[in-house]
C-alpha positions as CSV (number, residue, x, y, z in Angstrom):
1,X,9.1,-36.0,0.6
2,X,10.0,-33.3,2.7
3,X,10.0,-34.3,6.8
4,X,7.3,-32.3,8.4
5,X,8.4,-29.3,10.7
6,X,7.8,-30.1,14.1
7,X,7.8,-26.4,15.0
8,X,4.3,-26.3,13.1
9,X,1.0,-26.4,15.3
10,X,-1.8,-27.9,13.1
11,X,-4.9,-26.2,13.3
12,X,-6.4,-29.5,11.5
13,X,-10.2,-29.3,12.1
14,X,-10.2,-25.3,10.9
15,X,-8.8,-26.9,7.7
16,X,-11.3,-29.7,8.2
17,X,-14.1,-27.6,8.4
18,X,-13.0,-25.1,5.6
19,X,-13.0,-28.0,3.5
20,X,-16.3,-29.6,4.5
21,X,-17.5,-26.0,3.4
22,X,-16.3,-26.2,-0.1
23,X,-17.0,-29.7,-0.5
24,X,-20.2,-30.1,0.3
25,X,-21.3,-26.9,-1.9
26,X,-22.7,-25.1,1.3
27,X,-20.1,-22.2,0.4
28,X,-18.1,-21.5,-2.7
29,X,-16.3,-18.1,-1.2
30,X,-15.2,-17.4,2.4
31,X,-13.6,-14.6,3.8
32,X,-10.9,-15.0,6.4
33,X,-9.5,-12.1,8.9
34,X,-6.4,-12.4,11.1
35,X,-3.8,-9.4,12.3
36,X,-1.0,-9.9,11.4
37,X,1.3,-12.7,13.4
38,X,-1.7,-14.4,14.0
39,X,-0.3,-17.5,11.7
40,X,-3.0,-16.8,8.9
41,X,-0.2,-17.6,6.0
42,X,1.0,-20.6,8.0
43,X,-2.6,-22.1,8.3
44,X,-3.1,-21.6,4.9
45,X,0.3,-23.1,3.4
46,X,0.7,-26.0,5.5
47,X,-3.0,-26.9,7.1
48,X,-5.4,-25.9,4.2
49,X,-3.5,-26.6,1.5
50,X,-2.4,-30.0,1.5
51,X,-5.2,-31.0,3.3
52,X,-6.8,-29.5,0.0
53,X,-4.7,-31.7,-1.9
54,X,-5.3,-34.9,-0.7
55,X,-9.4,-34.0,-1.1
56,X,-8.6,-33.8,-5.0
57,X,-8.4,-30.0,-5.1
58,X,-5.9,-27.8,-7.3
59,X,-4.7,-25.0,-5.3
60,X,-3.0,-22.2,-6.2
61,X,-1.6,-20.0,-3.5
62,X,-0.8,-16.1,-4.0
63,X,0.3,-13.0,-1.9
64,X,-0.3,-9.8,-2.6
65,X,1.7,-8.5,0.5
66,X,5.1,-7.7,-1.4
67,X,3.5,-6.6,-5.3
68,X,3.3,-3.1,-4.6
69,X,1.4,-1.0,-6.8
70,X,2.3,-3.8,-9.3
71,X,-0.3,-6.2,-7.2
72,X,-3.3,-6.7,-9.9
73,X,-1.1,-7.7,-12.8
74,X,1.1,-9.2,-11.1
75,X,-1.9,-11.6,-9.6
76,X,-3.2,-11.7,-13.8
77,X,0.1,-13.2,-14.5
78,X,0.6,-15.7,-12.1
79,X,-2.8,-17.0,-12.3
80,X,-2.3,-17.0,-15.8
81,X,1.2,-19.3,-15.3
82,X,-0.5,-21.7,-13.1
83,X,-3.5,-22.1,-15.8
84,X,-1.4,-22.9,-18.7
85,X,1.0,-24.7,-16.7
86,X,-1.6,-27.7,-15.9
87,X,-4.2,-27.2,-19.1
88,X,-2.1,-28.8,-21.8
89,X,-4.4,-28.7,-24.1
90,X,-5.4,-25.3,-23.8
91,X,-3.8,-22.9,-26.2
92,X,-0.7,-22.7,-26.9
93,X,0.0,-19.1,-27.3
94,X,-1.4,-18.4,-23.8
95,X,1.6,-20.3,-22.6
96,X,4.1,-18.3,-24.7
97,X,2.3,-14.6,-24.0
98,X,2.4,-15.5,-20.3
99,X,5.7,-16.6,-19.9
100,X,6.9,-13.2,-22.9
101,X,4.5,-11.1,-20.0
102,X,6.4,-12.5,-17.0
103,X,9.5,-11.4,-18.5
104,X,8.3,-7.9,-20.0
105,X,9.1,-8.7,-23.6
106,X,7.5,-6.5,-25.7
107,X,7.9,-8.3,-29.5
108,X,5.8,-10.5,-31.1
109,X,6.4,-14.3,-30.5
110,X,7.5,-16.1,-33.4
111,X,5.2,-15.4,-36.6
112,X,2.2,-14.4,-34.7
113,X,0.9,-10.9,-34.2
114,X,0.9,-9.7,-31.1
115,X,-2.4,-9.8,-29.1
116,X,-3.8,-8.5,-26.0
117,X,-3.0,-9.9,-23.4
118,X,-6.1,-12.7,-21.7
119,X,-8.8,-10.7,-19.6
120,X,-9.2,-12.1,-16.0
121,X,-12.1,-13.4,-16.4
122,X,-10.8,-15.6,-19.2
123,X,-7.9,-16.8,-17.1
124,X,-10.3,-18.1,-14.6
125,X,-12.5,-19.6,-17.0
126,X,-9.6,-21.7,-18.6
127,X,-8.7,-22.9,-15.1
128,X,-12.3,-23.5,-14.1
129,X,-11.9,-25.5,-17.7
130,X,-9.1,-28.3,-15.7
131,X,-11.6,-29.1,-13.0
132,X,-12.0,-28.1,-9.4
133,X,-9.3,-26.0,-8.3
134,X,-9.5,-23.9,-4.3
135,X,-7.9,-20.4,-5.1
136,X,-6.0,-18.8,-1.7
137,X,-5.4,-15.5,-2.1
138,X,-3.4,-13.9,0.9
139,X,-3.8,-10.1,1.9
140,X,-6.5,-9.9,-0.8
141,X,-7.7,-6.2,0.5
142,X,-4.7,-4.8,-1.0
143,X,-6.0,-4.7,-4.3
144,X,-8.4,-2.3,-3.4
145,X,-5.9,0.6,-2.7
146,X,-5.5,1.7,-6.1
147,X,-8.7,2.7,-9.0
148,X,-6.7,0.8,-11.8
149,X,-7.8,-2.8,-9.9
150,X,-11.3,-2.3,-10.0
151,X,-11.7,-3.6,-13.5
152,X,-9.5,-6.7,-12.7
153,X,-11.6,-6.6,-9.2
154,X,-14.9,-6.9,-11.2
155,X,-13.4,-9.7,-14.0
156,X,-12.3,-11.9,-10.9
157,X,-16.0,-12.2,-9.6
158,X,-16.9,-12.3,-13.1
159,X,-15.0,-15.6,-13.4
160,X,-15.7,-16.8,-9.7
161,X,-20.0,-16.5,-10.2
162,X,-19.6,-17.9,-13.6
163,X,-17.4,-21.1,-12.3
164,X,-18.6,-21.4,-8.7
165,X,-19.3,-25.1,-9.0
166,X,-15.3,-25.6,-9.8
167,X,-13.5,-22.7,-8.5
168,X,-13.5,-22.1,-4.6
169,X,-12.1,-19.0,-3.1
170,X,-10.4,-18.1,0.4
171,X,-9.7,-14.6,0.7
172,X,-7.8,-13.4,3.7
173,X,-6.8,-9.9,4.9
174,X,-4.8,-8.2,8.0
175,X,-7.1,-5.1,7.8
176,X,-10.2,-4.7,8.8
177,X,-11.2,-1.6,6.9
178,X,-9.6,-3.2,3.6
179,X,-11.8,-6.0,4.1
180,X,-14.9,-4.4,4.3
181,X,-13.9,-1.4,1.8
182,X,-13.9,-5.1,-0.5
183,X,-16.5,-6.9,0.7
184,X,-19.1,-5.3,2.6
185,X,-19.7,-1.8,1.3
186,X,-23.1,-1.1,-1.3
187,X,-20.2,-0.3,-3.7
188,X,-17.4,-2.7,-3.1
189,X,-16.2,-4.9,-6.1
190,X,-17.3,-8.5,-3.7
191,X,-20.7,-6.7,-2.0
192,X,-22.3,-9.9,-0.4
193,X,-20.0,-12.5,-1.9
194,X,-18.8,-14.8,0.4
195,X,-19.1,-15.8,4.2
196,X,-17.0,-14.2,6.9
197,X,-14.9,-16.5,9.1
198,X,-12.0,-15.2,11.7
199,X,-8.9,-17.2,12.4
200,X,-9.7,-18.6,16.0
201,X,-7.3,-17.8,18.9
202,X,-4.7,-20.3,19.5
203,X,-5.5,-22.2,22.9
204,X,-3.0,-23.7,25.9
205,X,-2.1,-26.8,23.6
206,X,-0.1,-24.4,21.6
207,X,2.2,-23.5,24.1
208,X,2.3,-27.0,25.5
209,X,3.3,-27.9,21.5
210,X,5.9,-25.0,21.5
211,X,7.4,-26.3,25.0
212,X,7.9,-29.7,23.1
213,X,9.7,-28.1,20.1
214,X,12.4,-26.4,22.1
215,X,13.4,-29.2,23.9
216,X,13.4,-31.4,21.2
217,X,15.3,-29.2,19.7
218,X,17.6,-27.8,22.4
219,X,17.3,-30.8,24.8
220,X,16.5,-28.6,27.3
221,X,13.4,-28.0,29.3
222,X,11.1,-24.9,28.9
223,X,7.9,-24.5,31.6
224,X,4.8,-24.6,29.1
225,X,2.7,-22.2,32.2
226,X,4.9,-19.7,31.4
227,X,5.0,-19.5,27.9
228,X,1.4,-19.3,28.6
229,X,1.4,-16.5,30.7
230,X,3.3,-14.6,28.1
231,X,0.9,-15.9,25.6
232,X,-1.8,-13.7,27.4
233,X,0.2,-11.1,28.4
234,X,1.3,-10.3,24.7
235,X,-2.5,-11.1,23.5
236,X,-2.3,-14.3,22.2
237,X,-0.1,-13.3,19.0
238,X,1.7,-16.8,18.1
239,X,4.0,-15.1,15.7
240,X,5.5,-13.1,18.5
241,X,5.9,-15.8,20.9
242,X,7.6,-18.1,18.6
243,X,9.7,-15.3,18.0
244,X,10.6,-15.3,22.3
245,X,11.5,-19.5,21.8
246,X,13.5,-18.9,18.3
247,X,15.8,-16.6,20.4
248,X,16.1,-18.9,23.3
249,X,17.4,-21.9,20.7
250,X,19.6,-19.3,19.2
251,X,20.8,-18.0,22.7
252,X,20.9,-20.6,25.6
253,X,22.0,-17.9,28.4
254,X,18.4,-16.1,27.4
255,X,15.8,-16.8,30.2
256,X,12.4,-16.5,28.8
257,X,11.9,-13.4,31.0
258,X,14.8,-12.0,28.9
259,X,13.6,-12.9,25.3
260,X,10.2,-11.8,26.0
261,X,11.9,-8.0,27.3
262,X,13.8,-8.2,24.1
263,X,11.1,-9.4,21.7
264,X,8.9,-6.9,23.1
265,X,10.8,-4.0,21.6
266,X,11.3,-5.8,18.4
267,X,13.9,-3.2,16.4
268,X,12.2,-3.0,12.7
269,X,8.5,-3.6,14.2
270,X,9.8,-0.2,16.4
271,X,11.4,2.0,14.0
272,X,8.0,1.1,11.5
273,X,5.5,2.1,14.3
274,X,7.6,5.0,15.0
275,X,7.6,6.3,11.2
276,X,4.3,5.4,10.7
277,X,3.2,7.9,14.0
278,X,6.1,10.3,12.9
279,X,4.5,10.9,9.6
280,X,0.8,11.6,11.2
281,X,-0.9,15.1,11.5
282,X,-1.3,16.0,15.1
283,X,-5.1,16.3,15.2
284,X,-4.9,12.3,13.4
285,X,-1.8,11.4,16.2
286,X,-4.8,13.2,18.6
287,X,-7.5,10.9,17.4
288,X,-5.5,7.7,17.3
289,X,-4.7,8.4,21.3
290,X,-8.2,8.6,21.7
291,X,-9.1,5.2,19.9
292,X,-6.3,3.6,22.0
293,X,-7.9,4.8,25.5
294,X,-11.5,3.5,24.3
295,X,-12.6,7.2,24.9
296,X,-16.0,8.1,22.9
297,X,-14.2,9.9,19.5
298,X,-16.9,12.5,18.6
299,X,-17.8,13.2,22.6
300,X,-17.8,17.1,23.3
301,X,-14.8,16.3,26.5
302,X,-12.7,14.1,24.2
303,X,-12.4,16.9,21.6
304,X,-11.8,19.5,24.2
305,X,-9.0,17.7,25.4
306,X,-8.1,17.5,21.8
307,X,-8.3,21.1,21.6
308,X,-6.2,22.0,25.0
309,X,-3.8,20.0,23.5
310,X,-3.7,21.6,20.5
311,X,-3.6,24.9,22.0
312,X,-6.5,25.6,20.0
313,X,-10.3,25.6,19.9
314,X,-12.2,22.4,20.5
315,X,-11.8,20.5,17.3
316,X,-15.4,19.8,15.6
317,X,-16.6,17.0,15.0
318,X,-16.4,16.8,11.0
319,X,-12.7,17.9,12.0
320,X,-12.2,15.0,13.7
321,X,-14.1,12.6,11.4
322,X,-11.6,13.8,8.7
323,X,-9.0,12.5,10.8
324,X,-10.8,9.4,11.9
325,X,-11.2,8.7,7.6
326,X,-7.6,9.8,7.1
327,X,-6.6,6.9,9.7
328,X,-9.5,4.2,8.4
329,X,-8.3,5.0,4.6
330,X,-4.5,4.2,5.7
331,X,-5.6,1.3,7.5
332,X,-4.3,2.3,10.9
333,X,-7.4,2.0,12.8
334,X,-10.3,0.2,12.0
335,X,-14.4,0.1,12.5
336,X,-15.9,-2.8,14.9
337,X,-20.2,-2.9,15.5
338,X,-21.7,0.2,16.7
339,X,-19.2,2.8,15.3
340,X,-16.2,1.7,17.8
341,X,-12.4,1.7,16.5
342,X,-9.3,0.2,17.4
343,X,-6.2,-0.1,16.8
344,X,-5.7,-2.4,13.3
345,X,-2.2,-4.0,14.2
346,X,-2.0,-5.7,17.8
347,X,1.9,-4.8,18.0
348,X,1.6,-1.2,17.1
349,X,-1.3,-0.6,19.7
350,X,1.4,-2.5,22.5
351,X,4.1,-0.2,21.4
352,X,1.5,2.9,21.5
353,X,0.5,1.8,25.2
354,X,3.9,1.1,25.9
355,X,5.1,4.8,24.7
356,X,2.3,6.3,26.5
357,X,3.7,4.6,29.9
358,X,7.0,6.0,29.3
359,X,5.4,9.7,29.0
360,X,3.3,9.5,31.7
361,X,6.5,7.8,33.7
């Protein structure tokens, strides 16, 4: 048995009460958002899951993060593998077609025609078929960037309503707009399907666990008020203030001062933020300035500053709409209630301030 990793802070009664959801039939779906850093993966893999376990629950775990455009098949497949994997009795060929998928062979296994390949919904019905089993799929919004998922979209809820009483679903998602383009428009493939729960902000005691880490692991002493200080400062992203201690074990001349300055400007998070607004039509780099300084979007004075900008006329308000859309559909910004936006990613909207300082410096 592996030992446990002391770095980890438990968020034990979220799991707790996840579980109590599912277990007690009051939900059979939930839907779980978290930016990115927040520890969402990390929750899921080492709270929820073997907590999961030891309640009698199956669980199969899957990312869509790294599949690419690859992600729906890709998800077929593996679901598929973890199926046959545990229903022995379940038909053999599935077994062999999955594992002849998985590597891309095209010929027919041994004497037996080839067949189509097993339908979504009948993968989930054979694992619904092995008993109660808590599906966790990670970054689940992706699937909804490309038209050839929404028939694997609609034979995964298919399979979910049918087997509700065995299969239980988390669904978690970084964006916003991907989440609700999956789950809460009149159109989307999971309209009305399952609760929405956020990842809760870590409190002090995370700090005060972190502090503990280093010096058991460094045997030297770190002051837990300010790694809470620059837990605030840096809006409470746990990923990146981990990030601050891992360089402090790594480098015992870094003060934490110094690791936070050089986390800050993290060198891939930069050169990503900087293609990213690189890449952007100016009205769209215009409109995303505009979501960063709270200013009303559509308001006549905040597209006449658009305009002098532009060295144009005043942009109109479908004009800047488009760009608002163009931004939504990449997932850069985001809707909150009442028709507000913000930034999606936490880091990228620090690094936008940040570059906006240095301008105005």
């Amino acid at each position: 048995m592996a030992s446990p990793d002391y770095w980890h802070y438990p968020r034990s009664a979220l799991a707790d009460s996840v579980l109590m959801a599912f277990d007690s039939g009051l939900s059979h779906a939930l839907t779980m958002f978290a930016p990115r850093r927040m520890g969402k993966t990390e929750f899921l893999l080492q709270d929820l899951a073997p907590r999961a376990e030891e309640h009698g629950w199956r669980v199969f775990y899957h990312s869509f993060m790294t599949d690419g455009d690859e992600a729906g098949e890709v998800f077929r497949l593996s679901l598929a593998e973890f199926a046959a994997g545990r229903l022995k009795r379940w038909l053999k060929p599935l077994t062999a077609r999955v594992s002849a998928e998985l590597l891309g062979v095209k010929a027919e296994l041994g004497s037996q025609p080839a067949s189509a390949p097993h339908s979504l919904t009948e993968v989930v019905q054979a694992l619904a078929s092995g008993g109660r089993c808590l599906l966790l799929l990670d970054e689940a919004q992706i699937l909804t960037r490309l038209p050839r998922n929404e028939e694997l979209l609609g034979g995964l809820r298919t399979g979910l309503d049918i087997n509700k009483d065995q299969l239980k679903v988390l669904f978690t998602g970084s964006s916003r707009e991907g989440l609700r383009r999956m789950f809460s428009e009149a159109r989307a493939p999971f309209f009305h399907f399952g609760t929405n729960i956020e990842l809760p902000t870590l409190d002090r005691g995370f700090c005060s666990h972190l502090a503990a880490a280093f010096t058991r692991s460094t045997g030297r002493a770190l002051d837990e008020s300010r790694l809470w200080e620059e837990f605030q400062a840096t809006g409470h992203v746990p990923g990146r203030l981990r990030a601050v201690v891992e360089a402090m074990v790594l480098n015992a001349d870094l003060s934490l001062a110094e690791a936070v300055a050089l986390k800050l400007h993290d060198v891939h998070d930069e050169a990503q933020y900087a293609k990213i607004l690189k890449a952007l039509p100016i009205l769209d780099r215009l409109v995303l300035q505009a979501v960063l300084a709270s200013a009303p979007l559509f308001a006549e004075d905040t597209r006449a500053r658009m305009g002098t900008t532009l060295g144009a006329a005043t942009p109109s308000t479908t004009a800047v709409q488009s760009a608002a859309e163009r931004l939504l559909r990449d997932e850069i910004i985001t809707r909150r209630e009442r028709g507000q936006y913000e930034i999606s990613d936490p880091g990228f909207s620090h690094w936008l301030q940040a570059l906006a300082g240095d301008t105005q410096a």
